[in-house]
N, C-alpha and C positions, 0 to 999 in steps of 0.2 A: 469230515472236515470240508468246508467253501471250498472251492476251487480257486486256484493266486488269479489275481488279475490280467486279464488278458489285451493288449492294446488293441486299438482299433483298427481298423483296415482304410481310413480316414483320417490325415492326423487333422481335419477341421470339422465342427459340426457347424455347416453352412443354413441347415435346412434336415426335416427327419430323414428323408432320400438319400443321404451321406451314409445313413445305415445301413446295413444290410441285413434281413430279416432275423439269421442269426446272430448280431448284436444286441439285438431290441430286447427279449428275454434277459441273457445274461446279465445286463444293465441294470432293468425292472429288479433283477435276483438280488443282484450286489447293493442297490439301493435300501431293501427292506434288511440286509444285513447288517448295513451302516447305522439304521433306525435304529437295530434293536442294542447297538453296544458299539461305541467311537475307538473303546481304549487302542485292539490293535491296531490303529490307523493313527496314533493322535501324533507321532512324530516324521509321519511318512514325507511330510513337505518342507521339515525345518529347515530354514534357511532359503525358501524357494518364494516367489512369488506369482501375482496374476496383477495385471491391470485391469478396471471396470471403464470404458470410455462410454460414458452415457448423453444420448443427446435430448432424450426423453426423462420425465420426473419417473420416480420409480420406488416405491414399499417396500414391497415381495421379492424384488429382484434383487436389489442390493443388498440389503440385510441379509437376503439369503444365502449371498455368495462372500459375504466379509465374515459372516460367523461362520458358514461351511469351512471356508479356507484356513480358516484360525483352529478348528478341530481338526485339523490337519496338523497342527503347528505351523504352517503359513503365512503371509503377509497378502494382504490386498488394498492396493493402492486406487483410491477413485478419482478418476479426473470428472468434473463436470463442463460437460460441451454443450448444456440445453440453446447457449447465446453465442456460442462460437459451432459453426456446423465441423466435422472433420471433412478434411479437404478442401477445406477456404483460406485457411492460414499456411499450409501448406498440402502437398498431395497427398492422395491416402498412401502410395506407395512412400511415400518418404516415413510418413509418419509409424507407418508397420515397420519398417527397415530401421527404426531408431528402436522404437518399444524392443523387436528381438534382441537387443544387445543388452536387454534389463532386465528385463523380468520372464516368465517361463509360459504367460497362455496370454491371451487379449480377449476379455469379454467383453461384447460392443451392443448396446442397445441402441437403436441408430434409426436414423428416418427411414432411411434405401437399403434396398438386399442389396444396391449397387457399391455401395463402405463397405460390408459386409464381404463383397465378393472382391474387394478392391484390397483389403485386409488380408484375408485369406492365400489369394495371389501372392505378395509381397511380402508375408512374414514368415520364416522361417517357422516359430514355433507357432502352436494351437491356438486357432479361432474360434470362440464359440460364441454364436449368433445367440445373443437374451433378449431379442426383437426387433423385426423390422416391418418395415411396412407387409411384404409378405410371409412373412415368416415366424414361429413363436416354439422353436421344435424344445427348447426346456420347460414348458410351458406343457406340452403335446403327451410328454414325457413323464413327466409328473401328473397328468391327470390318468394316464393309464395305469400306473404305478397304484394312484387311488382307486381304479376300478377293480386291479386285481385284490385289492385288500379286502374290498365288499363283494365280493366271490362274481366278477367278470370271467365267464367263458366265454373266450377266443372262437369258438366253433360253434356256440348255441345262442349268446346276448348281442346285443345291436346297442348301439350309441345314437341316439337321435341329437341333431343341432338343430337350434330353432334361432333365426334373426338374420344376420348382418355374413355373407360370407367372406369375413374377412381373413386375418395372418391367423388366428387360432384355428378358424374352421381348416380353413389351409392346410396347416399343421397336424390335425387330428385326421384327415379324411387320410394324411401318406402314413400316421401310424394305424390306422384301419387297414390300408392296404397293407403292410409291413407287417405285420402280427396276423392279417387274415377273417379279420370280424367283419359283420353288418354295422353298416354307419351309412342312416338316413337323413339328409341336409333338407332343413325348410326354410327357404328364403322367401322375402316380398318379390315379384316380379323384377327383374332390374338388378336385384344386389344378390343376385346368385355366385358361388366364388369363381376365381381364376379357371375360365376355363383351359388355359392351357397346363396350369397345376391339377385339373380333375384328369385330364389326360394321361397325363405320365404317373399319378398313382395308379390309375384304372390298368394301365401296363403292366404294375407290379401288382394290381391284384389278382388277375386274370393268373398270376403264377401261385399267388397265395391264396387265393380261392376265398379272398373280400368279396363283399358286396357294396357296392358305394351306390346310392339313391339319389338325387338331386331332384326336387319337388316345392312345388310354392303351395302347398296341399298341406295345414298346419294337424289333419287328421292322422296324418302319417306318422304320426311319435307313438301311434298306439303300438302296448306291446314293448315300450323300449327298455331298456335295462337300467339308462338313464337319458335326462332332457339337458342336455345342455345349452347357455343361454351367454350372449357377452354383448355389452353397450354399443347401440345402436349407430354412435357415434365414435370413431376411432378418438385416440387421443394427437392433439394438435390439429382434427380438419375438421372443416364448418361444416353442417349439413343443411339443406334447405328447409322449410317446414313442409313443405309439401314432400318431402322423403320419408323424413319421421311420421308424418301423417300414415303412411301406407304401410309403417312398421305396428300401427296399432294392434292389427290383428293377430299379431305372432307374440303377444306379451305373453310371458311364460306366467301363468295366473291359474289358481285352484280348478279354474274348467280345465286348461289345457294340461295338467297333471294328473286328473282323473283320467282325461283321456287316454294318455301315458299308461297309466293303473296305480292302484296304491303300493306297489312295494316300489316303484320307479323314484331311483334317486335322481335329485338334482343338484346341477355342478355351473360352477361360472367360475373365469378364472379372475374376476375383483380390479380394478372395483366396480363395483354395481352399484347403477342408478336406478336407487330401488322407486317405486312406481314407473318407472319408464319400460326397461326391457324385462323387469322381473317384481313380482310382490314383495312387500313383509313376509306376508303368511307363508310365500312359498321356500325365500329364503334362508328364513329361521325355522323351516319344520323341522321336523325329526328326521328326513327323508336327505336333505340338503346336508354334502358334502363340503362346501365350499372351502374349509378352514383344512378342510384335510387336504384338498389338494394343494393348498398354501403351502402346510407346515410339508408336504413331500417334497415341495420344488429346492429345500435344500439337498436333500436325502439322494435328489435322481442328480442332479446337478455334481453330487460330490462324488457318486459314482461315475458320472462321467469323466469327472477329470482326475478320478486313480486311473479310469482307461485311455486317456490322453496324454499323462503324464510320469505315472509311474513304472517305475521299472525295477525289474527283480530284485535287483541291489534293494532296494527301498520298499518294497513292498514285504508285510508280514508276513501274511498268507507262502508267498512263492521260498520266505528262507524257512516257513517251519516245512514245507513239502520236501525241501532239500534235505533237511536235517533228517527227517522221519526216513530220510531213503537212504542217508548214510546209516541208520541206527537199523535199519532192514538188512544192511549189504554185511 
């Protein structure tokens, strides 16, 4: 029998670093549990809620977390902020300090890890970061989630990123360090990631015995287990042409996949600006995961918030453990 759910040591996911190595697994675990059968779970949230506060347009995120929440038996309320920023109308602390007295988690996809961490601060109950500028840990979460289903080893496969270092590179380089795998970043000169985010993974990997790469050398993917790739351009900022010019050469394209090798899957977390940062040919192969790590971001997502939210009372798993141990005694 699964093990009952077990709460976080975190009650916010601000960023993947909130985790701690031994969360990252049991999450990844609870999530493909949830894939393969909802029933014990489908009443676990009745009558509870989450707020969505989005300042960004959003597919995969929303749908993912209004149908997640609803196989719970839950409600999820979305406010759209894309023309009102939070913390213009009033402060983030106000606005957190209202939301706790309503609903039970705030999921915020927002311009600034500074809402995010303004959020966080101020609300009693659970914040979970669905994107910010630096940040994308459901996002990070779910792609690993995808790699272990296509038989990713932790201790022998590497994750190569190729493009923009931006909030997902971000996000995958502290679940590399976190779980303990090879992950080689290929940037153009100039858009390499946060170095003070490679820092403090590179801390925690030095304990988990990761390897994290940083290279503008697009030869580097050779060997990887998979090529990951995401738009050149974030969403809401202008880029020059002369930036995008210099992302020419890191286009994820049939050379740069062979180079990879032929069983090397590739992954983008969508949407994709297909001729720019990636093919047709390469997107639609047989190789390309894309849609799976979509259809996971509910699955890691909904396991995240049975471990943010629920508690023995309401959890199946922890009252059938209880009963089996009265039926032992």
């Amino acid at each position: 029998m699964p093990e009952p759910t077990r709460r976080l040591g975190s009650k916010d996911l601000t960023r993947v670093l909130d985790l701690s190595p031994g969360e990252v697994l049991p999450l990844l675990d609870q999530a493909r549990l949830l894939k393969s059968d909802y029933t014990p779970w489908r009443d676990t949230f009745r009558q509870r809620s989450i707020v969505l506060l989005f300042e960004k347009p959003s597919l995969r995120t929303r749908v993912s977390f209004e149908i997640g929440f609803a196989r719970f038996g839950g409600t999820a309320v979305y406010l759209d902020h894309q023309n009102n920023p939070i913390g213009v109308r009033e402060t983030v602390a106000d606005y957190g300090h209202n939301l706790e007295r309503w609903c039970d988690c705030i999921v915020a996809r927002v311009m600034k890890q500074s809402t995010i961490q303004g959020l966080a601060a101020s609300a009693e109950i659970p914040v979970i970061n669905a994107l910010s500028d630096l940040h994308h840990p459901c996002q990070a979460l779910a792609d690993f989630m995808t790699l272990v289903e296509h038989g990713f080893d932790f201790h022998h496969d590497r994750l190569a990123w190729v493009g923009d270092g931006n909030n997902v590179c971000h996000s995958l380089i502290e679940m590399a360090a976190t779980v303990g795998c090879g992950m080689t970043v290929v940037t153009p000169p100039g858009a390499e990631p946060d170095a003070s985010i490679v820092r403090e993974a590179q801390a925690r990997a030095c304990r988990s015995g990761a390897s994290i790469e940083i290279t503008n050398d697009p030869a580097r993917v050779a060997g990887a287990f998979a090529v990951y790739t995401d738009a050149w351009t974030s969403m809401g900022q202008a880029e020059s042409a002369a930036r995008l010019k210099g992302f020419a050469p890191y286009q994820v394209n049939a050379a740069l996949m062979a180079t990879a090798g032929p069983k090397s899957l590739f992954m983008h977390c969508l949407p994709a600006h297909r001729g720019e940062e990636v093919t047709d040919q390469v997107i639609d192969s047989a190789n390309s995961v894309v849609f799976d790590q979509a259809e996971n971001r509910m699955h890691i997502q909904n396991a995240l918030l049975l471990n943010l939210l629920a508690t023995p009372a309401t959890d199946p798993l922890a009252r059938n453990a209880r009963a089996s141990a009265r039926a032992s005694e």
